[in-house]
N, C-alpha and C positions, 0 to 999 in steps of 0.2 A: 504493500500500500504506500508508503514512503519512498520507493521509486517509480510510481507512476505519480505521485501526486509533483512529485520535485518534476519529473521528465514534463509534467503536463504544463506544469509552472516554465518552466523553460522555454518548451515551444511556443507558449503565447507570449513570450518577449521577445523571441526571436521574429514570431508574426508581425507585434508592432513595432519592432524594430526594422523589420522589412518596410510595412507603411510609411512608417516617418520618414525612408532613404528615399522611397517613390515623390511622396509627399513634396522633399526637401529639393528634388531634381527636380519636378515640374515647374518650382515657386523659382527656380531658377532659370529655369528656361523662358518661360514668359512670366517675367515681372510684373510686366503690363499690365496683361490681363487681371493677375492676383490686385495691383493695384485698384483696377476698377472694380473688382468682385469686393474685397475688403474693405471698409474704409477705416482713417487711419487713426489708433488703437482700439478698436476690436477684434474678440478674437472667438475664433471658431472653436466649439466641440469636435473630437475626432484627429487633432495633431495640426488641424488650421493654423496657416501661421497667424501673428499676432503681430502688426507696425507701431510702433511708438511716434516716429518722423516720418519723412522720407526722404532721410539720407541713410538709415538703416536700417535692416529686417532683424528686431527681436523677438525671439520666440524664446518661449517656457521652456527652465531647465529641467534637467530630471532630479529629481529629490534627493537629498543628502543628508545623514544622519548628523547631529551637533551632541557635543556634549554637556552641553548647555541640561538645567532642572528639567526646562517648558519641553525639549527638544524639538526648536524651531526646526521650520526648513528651509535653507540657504538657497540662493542659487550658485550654479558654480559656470564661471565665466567660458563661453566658446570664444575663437577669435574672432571670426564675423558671423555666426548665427549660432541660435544656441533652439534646442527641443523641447514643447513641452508634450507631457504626459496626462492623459486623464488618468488619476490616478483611484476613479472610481469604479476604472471597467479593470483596473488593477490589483484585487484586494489581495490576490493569496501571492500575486511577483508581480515586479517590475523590472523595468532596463535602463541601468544607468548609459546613458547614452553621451559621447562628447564628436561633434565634427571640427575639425580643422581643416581651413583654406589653402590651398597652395594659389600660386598666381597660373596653373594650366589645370587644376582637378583638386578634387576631394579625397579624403581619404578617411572612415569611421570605423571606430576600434567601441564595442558591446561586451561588457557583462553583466551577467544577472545574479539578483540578489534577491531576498525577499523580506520584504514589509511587516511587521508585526501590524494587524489590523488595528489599533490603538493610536500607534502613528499615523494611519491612514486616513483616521477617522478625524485627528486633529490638524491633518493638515488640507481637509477639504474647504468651502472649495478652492481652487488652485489658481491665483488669478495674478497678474501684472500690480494690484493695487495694495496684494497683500504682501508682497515682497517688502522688507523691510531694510533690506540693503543689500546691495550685491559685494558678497567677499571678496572678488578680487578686481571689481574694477571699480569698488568702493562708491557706486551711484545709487542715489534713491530715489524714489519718487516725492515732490514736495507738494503741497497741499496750505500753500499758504494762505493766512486769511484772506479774505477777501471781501472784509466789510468798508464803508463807503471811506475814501478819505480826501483830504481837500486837493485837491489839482493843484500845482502850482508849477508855471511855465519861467523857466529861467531863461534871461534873457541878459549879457554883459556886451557893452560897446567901447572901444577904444579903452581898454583899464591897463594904466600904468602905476607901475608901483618904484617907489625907491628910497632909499636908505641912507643914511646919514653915517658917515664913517668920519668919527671925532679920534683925532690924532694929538701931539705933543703940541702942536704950534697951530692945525690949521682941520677945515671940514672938511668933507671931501663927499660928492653927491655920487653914488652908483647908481646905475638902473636896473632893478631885478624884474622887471616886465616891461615890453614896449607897444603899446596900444592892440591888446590883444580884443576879440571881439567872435562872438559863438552865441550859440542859445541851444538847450535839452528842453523837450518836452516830456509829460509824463508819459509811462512808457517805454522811456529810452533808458539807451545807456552809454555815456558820452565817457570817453576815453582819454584821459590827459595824458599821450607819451613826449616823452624828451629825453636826451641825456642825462646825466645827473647834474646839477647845477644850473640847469634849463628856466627854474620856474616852477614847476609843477606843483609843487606842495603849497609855493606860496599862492599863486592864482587860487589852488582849493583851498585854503584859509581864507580868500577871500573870498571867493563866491558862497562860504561858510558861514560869514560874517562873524568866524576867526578874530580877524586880522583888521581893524577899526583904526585908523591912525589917518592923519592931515597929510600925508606924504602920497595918497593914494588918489589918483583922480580918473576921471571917465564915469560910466553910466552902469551900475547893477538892479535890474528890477526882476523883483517876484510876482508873479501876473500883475506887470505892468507897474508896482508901486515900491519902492524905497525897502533896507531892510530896518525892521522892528522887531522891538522885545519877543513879541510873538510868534514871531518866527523861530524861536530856540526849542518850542514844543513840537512844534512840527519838520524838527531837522534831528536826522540821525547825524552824526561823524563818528567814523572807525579813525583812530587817531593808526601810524606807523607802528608806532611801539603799542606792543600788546599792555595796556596799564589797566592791571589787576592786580586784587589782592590774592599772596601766593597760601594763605593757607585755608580760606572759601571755599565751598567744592561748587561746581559749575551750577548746579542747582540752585544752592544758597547765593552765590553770585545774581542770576536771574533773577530771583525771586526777591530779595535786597531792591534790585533792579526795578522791578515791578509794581511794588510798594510805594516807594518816592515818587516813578515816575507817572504812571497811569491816574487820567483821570480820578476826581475824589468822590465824581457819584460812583464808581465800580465798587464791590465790597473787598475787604481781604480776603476772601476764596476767590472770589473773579478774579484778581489780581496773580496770585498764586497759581491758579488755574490756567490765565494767559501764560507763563512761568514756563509750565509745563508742554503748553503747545508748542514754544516755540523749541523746546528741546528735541521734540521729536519733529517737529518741521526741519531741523539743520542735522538731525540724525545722530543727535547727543546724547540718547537716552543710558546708551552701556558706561560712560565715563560720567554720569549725571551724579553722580556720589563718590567721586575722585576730586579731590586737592584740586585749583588750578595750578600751584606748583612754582618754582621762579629759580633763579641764580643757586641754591644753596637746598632745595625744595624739591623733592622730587614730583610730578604731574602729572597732566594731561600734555597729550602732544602738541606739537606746533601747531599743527591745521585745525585740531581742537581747540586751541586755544583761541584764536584767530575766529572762529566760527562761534564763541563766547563773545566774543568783540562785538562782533556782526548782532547777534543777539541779544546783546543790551541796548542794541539801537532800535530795530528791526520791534522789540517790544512793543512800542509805543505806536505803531503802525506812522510809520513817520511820513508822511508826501515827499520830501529830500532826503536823500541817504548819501552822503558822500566818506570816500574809503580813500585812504593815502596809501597808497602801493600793497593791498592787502594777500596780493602773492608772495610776496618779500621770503625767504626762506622754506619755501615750499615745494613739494617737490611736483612734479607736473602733473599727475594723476590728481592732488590734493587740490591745486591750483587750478585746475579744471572744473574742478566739484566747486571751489567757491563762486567761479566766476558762473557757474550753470546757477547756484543761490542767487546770486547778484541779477540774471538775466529772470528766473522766476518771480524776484520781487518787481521789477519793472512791469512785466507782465500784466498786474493784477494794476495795475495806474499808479505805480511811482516812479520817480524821476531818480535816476540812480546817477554820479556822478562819482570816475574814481580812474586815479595817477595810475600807470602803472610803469614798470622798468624795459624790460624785456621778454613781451609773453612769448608763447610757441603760436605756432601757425592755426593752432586750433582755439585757442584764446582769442587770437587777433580776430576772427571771424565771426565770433560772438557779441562784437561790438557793435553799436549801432549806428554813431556817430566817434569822430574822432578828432582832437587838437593836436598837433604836431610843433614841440616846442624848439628851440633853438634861442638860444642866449639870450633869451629872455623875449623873443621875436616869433610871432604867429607864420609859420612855415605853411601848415593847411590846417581847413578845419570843413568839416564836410560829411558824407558819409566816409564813414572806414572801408564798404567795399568799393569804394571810388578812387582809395588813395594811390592807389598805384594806377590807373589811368591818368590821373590829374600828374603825376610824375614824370610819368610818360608823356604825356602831353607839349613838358616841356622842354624834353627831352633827354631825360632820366630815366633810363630803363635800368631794367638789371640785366646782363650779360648772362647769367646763369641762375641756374632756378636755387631760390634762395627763399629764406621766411619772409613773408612783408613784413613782418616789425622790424627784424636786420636791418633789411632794404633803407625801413625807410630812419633808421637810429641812424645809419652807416652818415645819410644824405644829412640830418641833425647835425653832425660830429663832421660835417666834409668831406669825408671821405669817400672819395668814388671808384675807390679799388672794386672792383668787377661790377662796374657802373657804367655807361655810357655819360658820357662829356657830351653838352649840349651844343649845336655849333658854334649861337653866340660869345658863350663862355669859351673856346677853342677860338674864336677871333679877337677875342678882349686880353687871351692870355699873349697869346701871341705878339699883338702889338706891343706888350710891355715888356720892360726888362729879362731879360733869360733868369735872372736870378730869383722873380718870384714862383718860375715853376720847379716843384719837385724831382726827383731824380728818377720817378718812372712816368714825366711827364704831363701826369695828374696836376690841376691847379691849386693853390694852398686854399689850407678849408678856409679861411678869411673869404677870400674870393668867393667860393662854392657858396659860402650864407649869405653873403649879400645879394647874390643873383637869384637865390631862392628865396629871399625874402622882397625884391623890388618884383619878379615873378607873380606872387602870390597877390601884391599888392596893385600891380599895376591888372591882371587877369580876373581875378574871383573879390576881393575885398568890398570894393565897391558896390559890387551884385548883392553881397550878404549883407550890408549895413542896410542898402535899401529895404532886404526883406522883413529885417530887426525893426525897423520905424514904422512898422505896419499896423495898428492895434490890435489887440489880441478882441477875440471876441468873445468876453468874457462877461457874467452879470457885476453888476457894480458890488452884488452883497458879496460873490467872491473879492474880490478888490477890496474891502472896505476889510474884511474881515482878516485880511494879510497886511493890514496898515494898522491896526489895530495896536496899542504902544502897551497894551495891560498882560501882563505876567499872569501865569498860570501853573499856579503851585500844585502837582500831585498829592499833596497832603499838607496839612494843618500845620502848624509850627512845630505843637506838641507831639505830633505823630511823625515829624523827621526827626524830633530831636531822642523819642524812643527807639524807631528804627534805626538811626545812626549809633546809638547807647549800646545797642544788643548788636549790632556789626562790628563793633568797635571788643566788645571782649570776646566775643570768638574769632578774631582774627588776630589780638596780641595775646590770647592767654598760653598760644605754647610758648611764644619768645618769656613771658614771666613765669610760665613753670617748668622751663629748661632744666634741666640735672646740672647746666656749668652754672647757674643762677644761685639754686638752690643749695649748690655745693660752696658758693663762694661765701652766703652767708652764714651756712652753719657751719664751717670752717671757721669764720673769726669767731664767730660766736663762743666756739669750743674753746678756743686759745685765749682769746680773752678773762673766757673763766676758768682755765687753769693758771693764767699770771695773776688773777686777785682772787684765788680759790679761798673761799672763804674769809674775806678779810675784816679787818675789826674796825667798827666805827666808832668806838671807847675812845680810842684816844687818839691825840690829836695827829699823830704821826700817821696811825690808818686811815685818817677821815682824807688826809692830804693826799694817800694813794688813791682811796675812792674818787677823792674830786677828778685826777686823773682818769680815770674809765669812766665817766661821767661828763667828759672834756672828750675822749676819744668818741662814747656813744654820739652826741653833740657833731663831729665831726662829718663820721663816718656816714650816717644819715642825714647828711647834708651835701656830702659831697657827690655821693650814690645816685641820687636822684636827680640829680643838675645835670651829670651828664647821661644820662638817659633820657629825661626831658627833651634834650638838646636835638635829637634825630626824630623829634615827631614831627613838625612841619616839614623841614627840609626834606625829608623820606616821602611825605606824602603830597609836595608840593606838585609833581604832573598828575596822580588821582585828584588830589583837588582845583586845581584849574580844569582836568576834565569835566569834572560833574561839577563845578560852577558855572561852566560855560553852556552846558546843556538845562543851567536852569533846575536840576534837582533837589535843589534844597538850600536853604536860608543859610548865610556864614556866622549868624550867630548860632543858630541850631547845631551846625556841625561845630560849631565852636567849644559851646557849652557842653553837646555829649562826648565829645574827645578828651576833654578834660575832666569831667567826672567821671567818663566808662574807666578810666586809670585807677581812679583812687579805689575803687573794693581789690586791686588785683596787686598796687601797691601797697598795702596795708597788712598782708597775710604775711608777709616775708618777716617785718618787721617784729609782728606778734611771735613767730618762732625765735627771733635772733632774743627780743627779751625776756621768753621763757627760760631759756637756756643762760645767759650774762646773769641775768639778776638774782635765780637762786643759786647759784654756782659763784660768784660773787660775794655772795653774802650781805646783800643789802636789805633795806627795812622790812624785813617781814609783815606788813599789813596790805589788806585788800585797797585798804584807801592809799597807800601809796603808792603800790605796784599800778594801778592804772592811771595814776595821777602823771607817774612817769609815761608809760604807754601812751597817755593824753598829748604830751609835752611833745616826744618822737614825732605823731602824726602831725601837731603842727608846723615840728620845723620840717617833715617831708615835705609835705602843703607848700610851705612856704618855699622851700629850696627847688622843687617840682615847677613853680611859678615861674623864677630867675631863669633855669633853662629853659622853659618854654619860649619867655619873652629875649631872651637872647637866639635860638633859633628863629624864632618867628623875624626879631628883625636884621640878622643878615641871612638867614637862608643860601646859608655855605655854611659846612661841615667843618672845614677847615678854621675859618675864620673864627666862627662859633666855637671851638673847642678850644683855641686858642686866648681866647677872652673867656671863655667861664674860666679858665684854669689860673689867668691871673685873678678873676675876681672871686673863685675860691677859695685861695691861697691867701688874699688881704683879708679875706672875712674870718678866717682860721688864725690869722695872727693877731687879728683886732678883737681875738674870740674872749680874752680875760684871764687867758690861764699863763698865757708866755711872758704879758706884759703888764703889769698890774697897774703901773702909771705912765698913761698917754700925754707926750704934748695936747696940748688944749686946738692948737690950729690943725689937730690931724684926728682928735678923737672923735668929730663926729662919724669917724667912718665905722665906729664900733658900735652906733645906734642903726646905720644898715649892716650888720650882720647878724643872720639870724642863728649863728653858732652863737653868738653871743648871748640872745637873750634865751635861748634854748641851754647853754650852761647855765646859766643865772637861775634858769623857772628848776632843771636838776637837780642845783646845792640845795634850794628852799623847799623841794617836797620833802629831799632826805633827812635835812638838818635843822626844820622851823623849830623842831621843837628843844634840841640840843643847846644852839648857841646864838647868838643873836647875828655875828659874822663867820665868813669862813673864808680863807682865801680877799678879806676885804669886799667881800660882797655881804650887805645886807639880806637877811632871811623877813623879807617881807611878803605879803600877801601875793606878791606874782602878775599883780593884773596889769601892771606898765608892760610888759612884758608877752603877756597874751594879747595885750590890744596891738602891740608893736607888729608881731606874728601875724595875727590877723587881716593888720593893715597889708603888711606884706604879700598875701599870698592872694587878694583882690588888687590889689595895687599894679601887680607883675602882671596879671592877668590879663587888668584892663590893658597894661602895655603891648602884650600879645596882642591882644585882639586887635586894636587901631593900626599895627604892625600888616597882622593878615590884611585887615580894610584897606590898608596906602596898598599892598600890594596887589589887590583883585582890583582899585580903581587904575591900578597902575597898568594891569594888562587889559581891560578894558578901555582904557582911553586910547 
């Protein structure tokens, strides 16, 4: 019974492995026909093929087992055509099936295998829309929203931009763009290439409304009007640099995301739930509980990460979406997949706008329109599959079959090594000196950009500017509603400033509960109470040693927190100029939860080092003084926590900043009471700003109020000069910080 049922098993896959060859040879022989029988993606019962485009024929793989819980079904990649299986008339075998192309014939290699009915049954039915990714050619199907969003038609005329180069003695004006001029509508997807130093990035800061400064002139309108505040809700930017946080997992990232930025009638499940869409729209779902990862951090991948990027924009259903070179370190299969997301989202009515370096020839052809940059000079702008007849036209060909982006990077950069020389430019070079041509004859790229750009200008410029001046035929309420100057908060003050609270300690609590952290403080902790194990506060010789670790506590927890302090703005300063410029939230909001998400995570550390010091030590045994001292610690953290902040916050350099807390460390440590008992009078005010100092002072007076009236020349008085001094300090530095950040966000805003 077991070898007819295997043999019977066999033969019917051999059967429909014979059908699908038949099948496969006619679909090849007349296309055609198959073309007008099928329309394109649907797919026939019976081994019908199934088009997605038509520029290729995909068909249904045959089933592959995963080791996965659910035990999905993969598909597994053919090189140009791949089989499916009904896998209903299948139940007790199947045939895994693979064809591969040669350029004169085919050739199919079949074995059979057999299906536990269980698999069979969950993996029915078998369709193009249930494929959830293809393994090796890493494509999915995307389904992105497609609810209504605003139009907006970007249109830029003659935008010159330039820069102020301030030297030892004199100014000096460059030009980083020279009357550049294009329009994207929605739908599209306009392609910024150039060399490197072309421009690109900055034109897209500007058409971003980035890049705001009096140096900039010409004409930028969004259906037809000026840009405005309002326009930050409605504009994605994918910045170059992936700026994320590295220890977020991609989920949390979104969803963080989601919260601040989505509208504030949506609820937190809609929000969360949008979160979730878009993870499986960019086909993030397997690494959705993965770290994003960084320098030091192990993660998610490049292209992952990247597609994280895309999807904290992409949220918001944005009408603009613009990407600064978002293939940048990618490998070509990945780069593909992005730019097929980027052509998806256009699809659905948004205007997609984005730099890129050097795609491959299958990138280049997904564009819709195209800007061709050169030293800061508009070379072409038009459709991309145009650009190489407009090249040609002028008599730029390429000699040999090459990428058009090469091609047309080569003619950017001047170079027209396997390029055809135009006549004119072969009679202009000529007439001139023999020395400004090259030694294969070639003209120098100087010469080559000028002739392409008075080309461009004297041929097509004029034609485009006329078409720019045309008014769009838009309602005025769209217009009015993109001039609109009123900001549009995703959430309440109170609700970014929680959301920002609860980001903020799951994103710093492993650097504070690191084992080199943890080990550093209960390392002095130990050693400290083995140098005053036990010591006596009777007499006056021990009280003098106590004053000492009492002066070091003082120190130590002043110096700690300063420079830790010191790396929180300047570390987070490109996350925060991001998400300021996108509008997600208030600078006092993130202001305020940054600086209190710290304090429960600075607090613990402290609590251990004085569990361990104080009764190993041997200081005052009561409740009320043990926390009295604990009380004291937390204000000089407080206060010393404030100093570094407002010291990073206003220079924003690492270097600069460490180098100035450390002198002013070092004054406050010496001015602390314990080294120097009598201060010149023109120099002691500096010992009323140091909070080592009134933090040794409020120390003697918990231990000794009740022993002696002085200690060390310090009066044992009630302590409150000294609590208000702390106090003042650590609002004082704060508010410094803060108007520090403010000069600096009106500083990159102006």
């Amino acid at each position: 019974m077991e070898k007819g049922s295997h043999s019977s098993s066999t033969t019917l896959a051999r059967t429909k492995s014979d059908q699908l060859v038949e099948t496969l040879a006619a679909a090849f022989k007349s296309p055609r026909q198959s073309d007008q029988q099928t329309p394109p993606g649907t797919s026939e019962s019976g081994g019908t093929l199934s088009r997605k485009s038509s520029k290729r024929v995909m068909m249904g793989a045959s089933p592959r087992r995963s080791s996965g819980e659910n035990n999905n079904t993969y598909i597994s990649k053919s090189r140009s055509a791949q089989m499916k299986l009904d896998l209903e008339e299948l139940s007790s075998g199947a045939a895994l099936s693979r064809a591969s192309s040669a350029s004169l014939g085919l050739s199919f290699s079949f074995t059979g295998f057999t299906v536990p009915p269980d698999e069979i049954a969950d993996s029915k039915p078998f369709s193009d829309d249930d494929i959830p990714e293809d393994v090796e050619a890493r494509t999915c199907k995307m389904k992105f929203q497609t609810e209504p969003t605003l139009p907006i038609y970007l249109k830029f005329t003659d935008v010159t931009y330039k820069v102020i180069i301030k030297g030892m003695t004199s100014c000096e004006e460059r030009d980083i763009l020279n009357g550049i001029t294009g329009a994207v509508n929605p739908g599209e997807v306009l392609a910024l290439m150039g060399p490197s130093g072309s421009g690109k990035t900055t034109l897209l800061n500007l058409l971003g409304g980035r890049l705001i400064q009096s140096t900039v002139s010409g004409s930028i309108t969004y259906n037809d009007q000026p840009y405005s505040k309002f326009l930050k809700s409605r504009i994605g930017f994918v910045t170059q640099d992936d700026v994320l946080f590295p220890h977020l997992t991609v989920k949390e990232t979104l969803t963080y995301a989601a919260r601040l930025r989505l509208p504030k009638v949506l609820t937190r499940q809609q929000k969360e739930k949008r979160a979730v869409d878009v993870i499986y729209e960019l086909g993030l779902e397997r690494c959705q509980d993965t770290m994003i990862g960084g320098s030091f951090v192990r993660g998610v991948s490049g292209g992952e990460r990247k597609r994280v990027c895309i999807g904290n924009e992409i949220i918001i259903n944005p009408s603009l979406l613009f990407l600064d070179e978002p293939t940048s370190g990618l490998d070509s299969t990945t780069a593909l997949r992005t730019i097929q997301t980027l052509q998806d989202i256009a699809e659905v009515g948004k205007t997609v706008i984005t730099t890129i370096h050097q795609p491959s020839s299958r990138l280049f052809h997904k564009f819709d329109k195209l800007i061709l940059l050169g030293k800061g000079s508009l070379l072409y702008f038009g459709k991309a599959s145009e650009a190489i007849v407009y090249f040609s036209s002028i008599g730029c060909s390429p000699l040999i079959a090459m990428n058009p982006a090469e091609f047309l990077l080569d003619l950017a950069n001047g170079n027209l090594t396997d390029i055809s020389v135009p006549s004119e430019l072969e009679d202009k070079v000529q007439m001139e000196n023999s020395e400004t041509e090259t030694g294969n004859g070639k003209p120098p790229p100087a010469v080559v950009h000028e002739y392409l750009v008075e080309a461009y200008e004297s041929r097509v410029a004029d034609t485009e500017k006329k078409k720019l001046m045309a008014p769009l035929p838009l309602d005025e309420e769209l217009k009015s509603k993109v001039s609109s100057s009123k900001r549009q908060w995703g959430a309440s003050w109170w609700q970014q400033y929680c959301i920002l609270f609860c980001r903020g300690i799951k994103e710093r609590k492993h650097d504070y509960f690191s084992w080199l952290r943890i080990t550093q403080v209960l390392s002095t902790a130990i050693i400290l109470g083995l140098l005053w194990w036990q010591s006596d506060s009777k007499t006056i010789r021990g009280r003098q040693d106590q004053a000492g670790l009492l002066f070091f506590i003082a120190v130590f927890w002043g110096f700690f927190p300063v420079f830790t302090a010191i790396f929180t703005f300047p570390q987070e300063r490109a996350m925060l100029g991001k998400e300021r410029a996108a509008d997600m939230y208030r600078l006092s909001a993130y202001f305020l939860a940054r600086t209190t998400s710290d304090l429960p995570l600075d607090l613990i550390l402290p609590v251990l080092f004085l569990l361990v010091v104080y009764f190993m030590a041997g200081l005052k045994l009561s409740a009320s003084h043990f926390f009295l001292s604990m009380l004291t610690v937390f204000l000089c953290i407080v206060a010393a926590q404030g100093l570094g902040l407002a010291i990073g916050a206003t220079l924003m350099d690492l270097k600069r900043a460490t180098t100035l807390a450390s002198v002013t460390v070092m004054t406050f440590m010496l001015a602390g009471g314990y080294f120097v008992k009598k201060v010149p009078v023109f120099i002691s005010w500096i010992r009323y700003m140091s909070f080592n100092y009134h933090t040794y002072k409020l120390l003697l007076k918990v231990q000794y109020q009740d022993i002696m009236p002085t200690i060390n020349g310090i009066k044992t008085d009630s302590g409150l000069k000294e609590v208000g001094a702390l106090v003042a300090m650590i609002f004082g530095y704060r508010f410094l910080a803060y108007l520090s950040l403010r000069k600096m966000q009106l500083h990159c805003e102006a």
